[in-house]
MARLOKE-492373 format. One record per atom (N, C-alpha, C): residue in one letter; atom name; x, y negated, z negated. Coordinates in steps of 0.1 Angstrom, whole numbers. Last residue first. Layout:
% residues N
  residuo  atomo      u      v      w
        a     CA      X      Y      Z
...
This chain:
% residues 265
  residuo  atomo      u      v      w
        x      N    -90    201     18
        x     CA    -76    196     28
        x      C    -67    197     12
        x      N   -117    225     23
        x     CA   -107    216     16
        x      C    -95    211     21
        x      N   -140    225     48
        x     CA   -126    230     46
        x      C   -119    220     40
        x      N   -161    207     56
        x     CA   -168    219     51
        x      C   -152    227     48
        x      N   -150    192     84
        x     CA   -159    190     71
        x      C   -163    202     69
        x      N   -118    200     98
        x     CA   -132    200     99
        x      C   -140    198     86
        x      N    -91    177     86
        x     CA    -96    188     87
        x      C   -109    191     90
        x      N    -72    147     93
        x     CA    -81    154     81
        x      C    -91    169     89
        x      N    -39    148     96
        x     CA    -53    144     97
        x      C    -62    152     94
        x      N    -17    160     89
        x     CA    -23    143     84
        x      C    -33    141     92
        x      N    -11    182    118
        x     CA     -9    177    102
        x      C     -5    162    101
        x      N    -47    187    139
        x     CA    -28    180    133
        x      C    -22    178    121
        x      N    -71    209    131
        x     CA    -65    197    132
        x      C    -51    193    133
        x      N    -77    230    160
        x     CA    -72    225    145
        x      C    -66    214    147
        x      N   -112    223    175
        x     CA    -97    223    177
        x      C    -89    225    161
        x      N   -140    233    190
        x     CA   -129    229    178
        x      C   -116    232    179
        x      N   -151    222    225
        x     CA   -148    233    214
        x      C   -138    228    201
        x      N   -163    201    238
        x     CA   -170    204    226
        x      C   -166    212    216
        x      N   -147    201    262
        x     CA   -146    195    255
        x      C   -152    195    237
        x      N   -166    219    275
        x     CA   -152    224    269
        x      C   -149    217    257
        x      N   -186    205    284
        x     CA   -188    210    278
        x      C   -174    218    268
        x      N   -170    180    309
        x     CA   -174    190    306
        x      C   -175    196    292
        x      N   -147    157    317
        x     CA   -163    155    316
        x      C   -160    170    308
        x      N   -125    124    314
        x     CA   -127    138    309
        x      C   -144    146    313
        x      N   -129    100    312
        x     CA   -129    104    330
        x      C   -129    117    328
        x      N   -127     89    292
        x     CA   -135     92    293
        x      C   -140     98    307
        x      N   -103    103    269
        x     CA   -101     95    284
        x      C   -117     99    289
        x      N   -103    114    249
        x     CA    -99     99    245
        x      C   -103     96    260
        x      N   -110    143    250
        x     CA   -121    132    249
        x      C   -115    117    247
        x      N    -84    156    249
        x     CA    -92    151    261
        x      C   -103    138    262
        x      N    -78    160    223
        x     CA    -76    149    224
        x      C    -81    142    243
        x      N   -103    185    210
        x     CA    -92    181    220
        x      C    -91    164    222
        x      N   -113    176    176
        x     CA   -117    182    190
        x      C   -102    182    202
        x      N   -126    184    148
        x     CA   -118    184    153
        x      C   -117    186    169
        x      N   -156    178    136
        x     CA   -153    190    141
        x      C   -138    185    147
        x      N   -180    175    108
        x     CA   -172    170    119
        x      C   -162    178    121
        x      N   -216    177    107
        x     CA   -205    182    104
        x      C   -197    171    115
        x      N   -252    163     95
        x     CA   -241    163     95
        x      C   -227    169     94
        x      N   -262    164     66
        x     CA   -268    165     80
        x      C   -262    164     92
        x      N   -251    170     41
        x     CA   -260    179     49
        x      C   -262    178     57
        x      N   -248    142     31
        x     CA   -239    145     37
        x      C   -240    162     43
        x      N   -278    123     52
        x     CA   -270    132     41
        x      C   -262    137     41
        x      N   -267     92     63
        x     CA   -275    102     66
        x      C   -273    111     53
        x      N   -271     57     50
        x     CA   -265     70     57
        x      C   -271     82     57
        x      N   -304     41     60
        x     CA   -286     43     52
        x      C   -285     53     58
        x      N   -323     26     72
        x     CA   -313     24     76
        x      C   -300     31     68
        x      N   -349     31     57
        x     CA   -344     38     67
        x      C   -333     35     77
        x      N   -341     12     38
        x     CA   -340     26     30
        x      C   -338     36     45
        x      N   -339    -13     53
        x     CA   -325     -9     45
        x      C   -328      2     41
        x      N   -367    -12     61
        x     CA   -356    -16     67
        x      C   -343     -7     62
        x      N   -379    -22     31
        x     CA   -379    -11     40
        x      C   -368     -3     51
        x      N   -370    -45     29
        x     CA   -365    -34     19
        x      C   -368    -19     27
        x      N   -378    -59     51
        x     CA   -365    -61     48
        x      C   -363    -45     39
        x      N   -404    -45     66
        x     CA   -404    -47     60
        x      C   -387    -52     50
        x      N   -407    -44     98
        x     CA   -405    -42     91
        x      C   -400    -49     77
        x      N   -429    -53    128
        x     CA   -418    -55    120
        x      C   -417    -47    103
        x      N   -437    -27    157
        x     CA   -446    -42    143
        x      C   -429    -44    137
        x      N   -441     -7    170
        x     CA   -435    -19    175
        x      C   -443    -32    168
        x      N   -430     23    161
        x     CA   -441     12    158
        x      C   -437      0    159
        x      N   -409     35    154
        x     CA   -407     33    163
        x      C   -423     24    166
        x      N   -407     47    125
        x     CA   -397     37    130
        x      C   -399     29    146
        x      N   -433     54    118
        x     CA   -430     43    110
        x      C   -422     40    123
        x      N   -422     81    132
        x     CA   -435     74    138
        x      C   -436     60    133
        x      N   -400     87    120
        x     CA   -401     82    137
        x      C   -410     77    139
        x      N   -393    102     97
        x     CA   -398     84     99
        x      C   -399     84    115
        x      N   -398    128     98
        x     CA   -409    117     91
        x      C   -410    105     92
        x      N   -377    132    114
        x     CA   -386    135    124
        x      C   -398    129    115
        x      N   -345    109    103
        x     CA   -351    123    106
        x      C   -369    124    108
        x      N   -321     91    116
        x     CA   -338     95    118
        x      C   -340    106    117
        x      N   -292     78    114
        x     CA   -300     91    120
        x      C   -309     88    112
        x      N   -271     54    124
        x     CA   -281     54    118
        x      C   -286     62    123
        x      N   -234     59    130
        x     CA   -244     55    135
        x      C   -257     59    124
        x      N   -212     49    105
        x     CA   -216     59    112
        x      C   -228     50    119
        x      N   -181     39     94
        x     CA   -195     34     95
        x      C   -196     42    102
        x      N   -153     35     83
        x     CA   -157     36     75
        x      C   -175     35     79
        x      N   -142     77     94
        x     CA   -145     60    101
        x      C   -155     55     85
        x      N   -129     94     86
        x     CA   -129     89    100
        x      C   -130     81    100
        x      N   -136     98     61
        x     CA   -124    103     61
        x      C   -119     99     78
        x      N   -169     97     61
        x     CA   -154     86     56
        x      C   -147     88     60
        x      N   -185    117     73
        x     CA   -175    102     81
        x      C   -166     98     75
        x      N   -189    129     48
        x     CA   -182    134     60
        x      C   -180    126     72
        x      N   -203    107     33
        x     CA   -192    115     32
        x      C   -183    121     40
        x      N   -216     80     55
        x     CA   -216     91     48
        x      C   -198    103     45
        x      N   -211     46     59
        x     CA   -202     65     64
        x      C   -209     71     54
        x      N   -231     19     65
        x     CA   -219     31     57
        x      C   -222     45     61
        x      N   -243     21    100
        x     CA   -245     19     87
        x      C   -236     22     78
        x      N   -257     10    134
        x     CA   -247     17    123
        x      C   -250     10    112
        x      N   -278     15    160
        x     CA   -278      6    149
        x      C   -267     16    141
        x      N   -269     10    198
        x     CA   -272     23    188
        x      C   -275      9    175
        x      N   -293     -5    221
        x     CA   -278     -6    208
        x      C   -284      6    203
        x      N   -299     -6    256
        x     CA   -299     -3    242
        x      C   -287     -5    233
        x      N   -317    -20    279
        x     CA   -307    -20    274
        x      C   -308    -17    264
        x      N   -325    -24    316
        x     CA   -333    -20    300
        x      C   -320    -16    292
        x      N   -324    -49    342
        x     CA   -320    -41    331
        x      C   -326    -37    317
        x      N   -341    -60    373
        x     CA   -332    -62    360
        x      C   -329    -52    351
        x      N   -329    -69    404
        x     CA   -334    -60    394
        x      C   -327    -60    384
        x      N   -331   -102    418
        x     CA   -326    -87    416
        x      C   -335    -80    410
        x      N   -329   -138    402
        x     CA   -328   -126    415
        x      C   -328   -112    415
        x      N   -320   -139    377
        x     CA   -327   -147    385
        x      C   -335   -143    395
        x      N   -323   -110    360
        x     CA   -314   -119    363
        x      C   -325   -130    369
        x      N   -339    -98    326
        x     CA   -338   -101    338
        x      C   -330   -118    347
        x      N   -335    -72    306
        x     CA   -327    -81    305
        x      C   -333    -89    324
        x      N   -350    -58    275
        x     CA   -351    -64    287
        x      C   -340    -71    294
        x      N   -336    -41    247
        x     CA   -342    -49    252
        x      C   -343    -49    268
        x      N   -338    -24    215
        x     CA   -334    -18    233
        x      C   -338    -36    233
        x      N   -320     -3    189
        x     CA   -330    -17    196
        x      C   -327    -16    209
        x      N   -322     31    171
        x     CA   -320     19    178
        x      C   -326      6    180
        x      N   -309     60    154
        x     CA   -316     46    152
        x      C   -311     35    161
        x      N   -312     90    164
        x     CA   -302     73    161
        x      C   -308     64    166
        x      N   -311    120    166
        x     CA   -319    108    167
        x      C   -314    100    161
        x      N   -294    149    175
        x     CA   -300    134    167
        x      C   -306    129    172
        x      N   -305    181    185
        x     CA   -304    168    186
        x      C   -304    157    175
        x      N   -301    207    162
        x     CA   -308    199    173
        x      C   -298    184    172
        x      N   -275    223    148
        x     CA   -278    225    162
        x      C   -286    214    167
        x      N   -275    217    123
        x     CA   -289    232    127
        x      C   -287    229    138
        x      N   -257    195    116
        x     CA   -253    212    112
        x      C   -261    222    116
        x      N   -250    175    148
        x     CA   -261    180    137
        x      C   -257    194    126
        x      N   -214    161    148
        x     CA   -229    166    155
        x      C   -241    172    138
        x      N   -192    149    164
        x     CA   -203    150    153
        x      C   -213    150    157
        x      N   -154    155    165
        x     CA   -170    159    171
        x      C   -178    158    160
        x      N   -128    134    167
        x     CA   -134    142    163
        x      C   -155    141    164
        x      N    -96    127    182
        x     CA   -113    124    186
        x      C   -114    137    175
        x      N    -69    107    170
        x     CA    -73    121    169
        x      C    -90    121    169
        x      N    -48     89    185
        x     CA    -59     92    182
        x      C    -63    100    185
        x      N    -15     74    175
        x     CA    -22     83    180
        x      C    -35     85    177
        x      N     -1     53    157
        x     CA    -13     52    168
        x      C    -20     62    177
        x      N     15     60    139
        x     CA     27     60    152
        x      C     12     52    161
        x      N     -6     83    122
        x     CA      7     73    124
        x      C     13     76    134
        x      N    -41     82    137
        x     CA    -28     91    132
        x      C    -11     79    132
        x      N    -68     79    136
        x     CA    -55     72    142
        x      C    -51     73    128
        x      N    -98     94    147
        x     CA    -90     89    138
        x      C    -74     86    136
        x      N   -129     84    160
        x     CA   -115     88    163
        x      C   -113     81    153
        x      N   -157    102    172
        x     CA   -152     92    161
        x      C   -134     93    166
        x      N   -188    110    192
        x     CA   -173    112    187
        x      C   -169    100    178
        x      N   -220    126    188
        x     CA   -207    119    191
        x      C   -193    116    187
        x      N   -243    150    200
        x     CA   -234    147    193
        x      C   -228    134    200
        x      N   -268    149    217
        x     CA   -263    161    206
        x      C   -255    160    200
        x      N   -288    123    209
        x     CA   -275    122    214
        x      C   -274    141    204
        x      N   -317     99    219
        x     CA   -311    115    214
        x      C   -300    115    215
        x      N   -324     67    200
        x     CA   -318     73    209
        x      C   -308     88    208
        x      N   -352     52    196
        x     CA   -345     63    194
        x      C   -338     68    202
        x      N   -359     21    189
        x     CA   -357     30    198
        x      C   -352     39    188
        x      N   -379    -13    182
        x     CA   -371     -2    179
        x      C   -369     12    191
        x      N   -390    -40    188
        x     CA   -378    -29    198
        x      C   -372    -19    191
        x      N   -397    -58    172
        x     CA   -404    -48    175
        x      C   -400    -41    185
        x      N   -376    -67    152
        x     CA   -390    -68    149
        x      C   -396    -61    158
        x      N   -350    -58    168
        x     CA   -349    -56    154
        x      C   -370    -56    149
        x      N   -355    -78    187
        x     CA   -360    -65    187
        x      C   -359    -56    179
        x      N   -346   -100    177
        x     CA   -365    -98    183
        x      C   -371    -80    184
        x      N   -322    -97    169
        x     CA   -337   -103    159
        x      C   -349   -100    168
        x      N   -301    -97    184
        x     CA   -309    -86    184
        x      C   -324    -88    175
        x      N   -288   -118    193
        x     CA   -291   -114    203
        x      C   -298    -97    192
        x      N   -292   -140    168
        x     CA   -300   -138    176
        x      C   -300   -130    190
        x      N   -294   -120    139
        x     CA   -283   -121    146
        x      C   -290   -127    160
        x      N   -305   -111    117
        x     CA   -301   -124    115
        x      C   -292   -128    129
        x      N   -309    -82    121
        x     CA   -321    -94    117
        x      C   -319   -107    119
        x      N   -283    -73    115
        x     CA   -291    -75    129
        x      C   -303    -87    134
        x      N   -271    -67     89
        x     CA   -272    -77     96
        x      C   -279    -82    112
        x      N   -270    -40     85
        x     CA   -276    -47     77
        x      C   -275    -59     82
        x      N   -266    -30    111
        x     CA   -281    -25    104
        x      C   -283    -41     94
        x      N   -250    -38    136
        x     CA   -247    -33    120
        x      C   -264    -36    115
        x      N   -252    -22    168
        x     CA   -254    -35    158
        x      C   -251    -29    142
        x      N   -233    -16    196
        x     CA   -234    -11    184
        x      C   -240    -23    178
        x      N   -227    -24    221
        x     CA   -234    -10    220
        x      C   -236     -6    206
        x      N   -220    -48    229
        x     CA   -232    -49    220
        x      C   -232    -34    221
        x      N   -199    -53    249
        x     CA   -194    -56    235
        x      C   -206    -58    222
        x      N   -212    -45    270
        x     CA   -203    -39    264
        x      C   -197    -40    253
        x      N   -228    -69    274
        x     CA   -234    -55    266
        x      C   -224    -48    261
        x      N   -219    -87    289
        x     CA   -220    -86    279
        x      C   -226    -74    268
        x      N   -224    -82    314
        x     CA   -211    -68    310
        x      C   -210    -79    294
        x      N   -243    -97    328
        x     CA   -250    -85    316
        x      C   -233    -75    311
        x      N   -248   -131    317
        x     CA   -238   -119    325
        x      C   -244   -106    319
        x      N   -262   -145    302
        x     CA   -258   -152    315
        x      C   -257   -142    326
        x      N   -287   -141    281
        x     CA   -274   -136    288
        x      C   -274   -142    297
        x      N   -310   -137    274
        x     CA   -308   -153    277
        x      C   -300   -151    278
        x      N   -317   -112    266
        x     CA   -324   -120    278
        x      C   -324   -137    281
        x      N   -293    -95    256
        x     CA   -299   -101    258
        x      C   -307   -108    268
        x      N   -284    -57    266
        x     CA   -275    -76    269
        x      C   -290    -81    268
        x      N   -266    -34    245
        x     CA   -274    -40    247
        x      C   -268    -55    249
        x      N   -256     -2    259
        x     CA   -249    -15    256
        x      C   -261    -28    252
        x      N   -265     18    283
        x     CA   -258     15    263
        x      C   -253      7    266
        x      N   -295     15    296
        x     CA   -280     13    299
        x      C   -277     14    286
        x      N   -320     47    297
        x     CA   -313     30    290
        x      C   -300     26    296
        x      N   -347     65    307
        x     CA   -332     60    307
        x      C   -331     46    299
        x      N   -372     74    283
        x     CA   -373     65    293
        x      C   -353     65    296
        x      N   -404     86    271
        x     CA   -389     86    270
        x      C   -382     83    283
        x      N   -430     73    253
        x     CA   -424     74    263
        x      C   -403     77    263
        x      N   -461     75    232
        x     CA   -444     75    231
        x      C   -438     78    248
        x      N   -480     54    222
        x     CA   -478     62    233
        x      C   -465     63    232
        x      N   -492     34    207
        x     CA   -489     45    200
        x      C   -482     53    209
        x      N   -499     10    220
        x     CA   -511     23    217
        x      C   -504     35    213
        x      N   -477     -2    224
        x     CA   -485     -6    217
        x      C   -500      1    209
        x      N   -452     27    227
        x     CA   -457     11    228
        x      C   -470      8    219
        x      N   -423     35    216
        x     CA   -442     38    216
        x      C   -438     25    223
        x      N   -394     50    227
        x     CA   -399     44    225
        x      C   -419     43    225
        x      N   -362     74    234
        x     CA   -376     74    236
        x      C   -384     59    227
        x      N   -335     77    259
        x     CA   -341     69    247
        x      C   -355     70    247
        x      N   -307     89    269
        x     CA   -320     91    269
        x      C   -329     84    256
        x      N   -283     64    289
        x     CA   -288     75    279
        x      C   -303     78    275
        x      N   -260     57    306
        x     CA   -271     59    307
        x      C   -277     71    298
        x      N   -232     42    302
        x     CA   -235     52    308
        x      C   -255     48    303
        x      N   -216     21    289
        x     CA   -223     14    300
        x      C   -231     27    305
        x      N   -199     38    270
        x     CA   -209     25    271
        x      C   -210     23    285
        x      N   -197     71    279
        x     CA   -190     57    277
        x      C   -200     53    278
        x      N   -203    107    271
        x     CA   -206     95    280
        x      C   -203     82    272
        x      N   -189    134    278
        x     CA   -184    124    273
        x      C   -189    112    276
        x      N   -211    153    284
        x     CA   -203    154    275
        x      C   -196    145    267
        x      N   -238    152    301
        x     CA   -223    144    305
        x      C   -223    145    286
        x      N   -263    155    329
        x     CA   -259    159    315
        x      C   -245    150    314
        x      N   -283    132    346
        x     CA   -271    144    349
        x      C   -267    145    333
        x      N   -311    125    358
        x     CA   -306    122    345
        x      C   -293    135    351
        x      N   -332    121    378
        x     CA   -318    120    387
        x      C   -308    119    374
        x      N   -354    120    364
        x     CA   -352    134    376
        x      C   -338    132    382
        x      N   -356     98    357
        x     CA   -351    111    348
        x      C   -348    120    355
        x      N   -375     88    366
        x     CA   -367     78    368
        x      C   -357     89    361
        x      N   -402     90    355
        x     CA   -401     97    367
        x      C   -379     96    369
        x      N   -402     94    319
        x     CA   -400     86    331
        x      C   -395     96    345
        x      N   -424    112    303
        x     CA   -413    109    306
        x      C   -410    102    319
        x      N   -445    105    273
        x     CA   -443    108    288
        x      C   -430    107    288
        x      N   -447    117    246
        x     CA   -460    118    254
        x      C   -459    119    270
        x      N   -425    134    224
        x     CA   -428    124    234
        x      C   -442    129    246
        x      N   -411    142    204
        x     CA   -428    148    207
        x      C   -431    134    212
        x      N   -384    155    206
        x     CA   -389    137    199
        x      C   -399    136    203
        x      N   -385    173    214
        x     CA   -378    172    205
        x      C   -382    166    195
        x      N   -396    173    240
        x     CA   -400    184    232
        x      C   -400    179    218
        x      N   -376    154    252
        x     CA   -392    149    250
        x      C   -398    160    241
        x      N   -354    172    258
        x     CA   -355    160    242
        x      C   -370    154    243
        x      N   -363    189    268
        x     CA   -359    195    258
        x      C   -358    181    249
        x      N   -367    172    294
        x     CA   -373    178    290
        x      C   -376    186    273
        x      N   -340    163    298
        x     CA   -351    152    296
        x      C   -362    165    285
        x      N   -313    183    282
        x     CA   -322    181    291
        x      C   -337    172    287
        x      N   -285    178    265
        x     CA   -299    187    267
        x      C   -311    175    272
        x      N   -261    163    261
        x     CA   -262    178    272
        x      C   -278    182    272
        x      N   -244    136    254
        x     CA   -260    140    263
        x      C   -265    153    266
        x      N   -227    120    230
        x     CA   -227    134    239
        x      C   -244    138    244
        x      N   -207     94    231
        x     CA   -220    101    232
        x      C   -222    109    240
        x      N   -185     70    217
        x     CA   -188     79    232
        x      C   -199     89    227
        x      N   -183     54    199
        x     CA   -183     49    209
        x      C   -181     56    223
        x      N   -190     52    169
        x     CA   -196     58    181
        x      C   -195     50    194
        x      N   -179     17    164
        x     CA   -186     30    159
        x      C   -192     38    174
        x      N   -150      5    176
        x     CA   -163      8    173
        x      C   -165     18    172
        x      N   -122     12    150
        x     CA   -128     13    167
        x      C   -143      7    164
        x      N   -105     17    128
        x     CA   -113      7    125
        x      C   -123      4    139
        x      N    -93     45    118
        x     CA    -92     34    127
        x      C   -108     26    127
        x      N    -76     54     88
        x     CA    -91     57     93
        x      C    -88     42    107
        x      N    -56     52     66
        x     CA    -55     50     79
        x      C    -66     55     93
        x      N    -72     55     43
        x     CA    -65     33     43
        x      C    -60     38     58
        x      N    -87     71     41
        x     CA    -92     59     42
        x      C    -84     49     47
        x      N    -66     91     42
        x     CA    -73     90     52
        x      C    -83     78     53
        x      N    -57     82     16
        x     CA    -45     83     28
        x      C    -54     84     41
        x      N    -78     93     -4
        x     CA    -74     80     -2
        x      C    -63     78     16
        x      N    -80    117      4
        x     CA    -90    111      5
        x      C    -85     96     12
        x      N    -50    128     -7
        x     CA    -59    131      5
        x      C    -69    122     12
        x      N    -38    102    -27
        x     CA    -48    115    -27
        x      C    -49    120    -12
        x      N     -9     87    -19
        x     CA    -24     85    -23
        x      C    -34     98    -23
        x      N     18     87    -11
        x     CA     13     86    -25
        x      C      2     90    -26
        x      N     19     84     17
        x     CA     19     95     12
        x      C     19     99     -5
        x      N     16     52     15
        x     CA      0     62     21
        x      C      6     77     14
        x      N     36     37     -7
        x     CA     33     44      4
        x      C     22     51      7
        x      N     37     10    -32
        x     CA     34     23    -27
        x      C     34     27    -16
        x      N     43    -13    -34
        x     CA     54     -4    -38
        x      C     52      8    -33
        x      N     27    -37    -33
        x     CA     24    -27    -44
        x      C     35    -19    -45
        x      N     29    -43     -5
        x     CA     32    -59    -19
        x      C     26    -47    -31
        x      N      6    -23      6
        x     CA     15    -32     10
        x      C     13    -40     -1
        x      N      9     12      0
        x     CA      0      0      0
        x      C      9    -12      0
């Protein structure tokens, strides 16, 4: 620890992976593999957009990719619809502003004006069977690790989408994941995870009325540390030009970096 005398290799396990845990955005690649179909099952969606038929699976998908998001509207009707990731407001000039919106912080959103409106009635859900985290190893190395559900289904992650239209053209439907504190099995990665939904709040969460601040913050925290594994993965996943399911298999970890969840280090 710096101006203390200490070294990281002093510090507990725990501690040594907090103080060099990379600071990236959160979730910043997303894993898609199960089908329109299978996530409308999932997330007891009413329709699915015609607009789907051209959806391709993808292992490693980057911000700007196209992901599967379901939303109600006003009559309660749930639809599951493509999104761009990234969310670009509607008073945006440019939309590669998004790239630097694929993530909002939960507890601040409300106050933020490129997401306040839709914080009040844009909520989303966005499926992901898993995503990745990276954790930077001394020297800068980054070590991707896999997160996914411990029963196999899909997440569901808490979102906001918006509108976006140019002057001219066609315009854009845009989403943020929402993050929150790390649950346990994040920490040791990262200090913030994305926001999971489990299948009692979806109907609250996705009701396009506003929420309640207190409310807000109970379905905004972290998940359980049950719901939830992380998996060690090939360092392939750093290059997002990587594609395929391979990618998904566990790897052992490196020494100094932290170990799949569920194996003492």
């Amino acid at each position: 620890m710096a101006g203390s005398g200490g070294t990281r290799a002093n510090l507990p396990a725990d501690a040594r992976w907090t103080a060099a845990r990379s600071l990236s955005p959160v979730c910043g690649r997303i894993v898609s593999t199960s089908t329109p179909a299978e996530v409308a099952s999932h997330l007891e969606v009413d329709l699915v957009d015609p607009a789907l038929d051209a959806w391709r699976p993808d292992a490693n998908l980057p911000p700007g990719g196209t992901l599967l998001v379901a939303v109600d509207d006003d009559a309660a009707v749930r639809s599951l619809r493509p999104m761009r990731w990234g969310l670009v407001p509607p008073w945006a000039d440019d939309p590669a502003v998004g790239y630097r919106m694929i993530n909002a912080r939960s507890e601040t959103a409300a106050s933020k004006p490129s997401f306040r409106r839709a914080v009040a009635s844009r909520r989303a859900l966005v499926s992901a069977d898993g995503f990745f985290e990276w954790f930077r190893m001394p020297g800068g190395t980054k070590q991707p690790y896999l997160i996914r559900r411990t029963d196999g289904a899909p997440l569901a992650l808490g979102a906001i989408w918006e509108r976006w239209s140019p002057g001219a053209g066609e315009g854009l439907v845009t989403v943020s994941v929402l993050t929150t504190t790390a649950n346990r099995i994040l920490a040791p990665v990262h200090d913030r995870m994305p926001v999971v939904l489990g299948p009692r709040d979806w109907d609250e969460w996705l009701r396009p009325v506003p929420l309640e601040a207190e409310r807000w913050a109970e379905l905004c925290g972290a998940a359980g540390d049950d719901v939830v594994e992380r998996l060690p993965v090939s360092t392939r996943v750093n290059d997002a030009r990587n594609k395929g399911e391979q990618l998904l298999d566990p790897v052992e970890a490196p020494p100094g970096a932290p170990v799949g969840s569920g194996t003492a280090r």
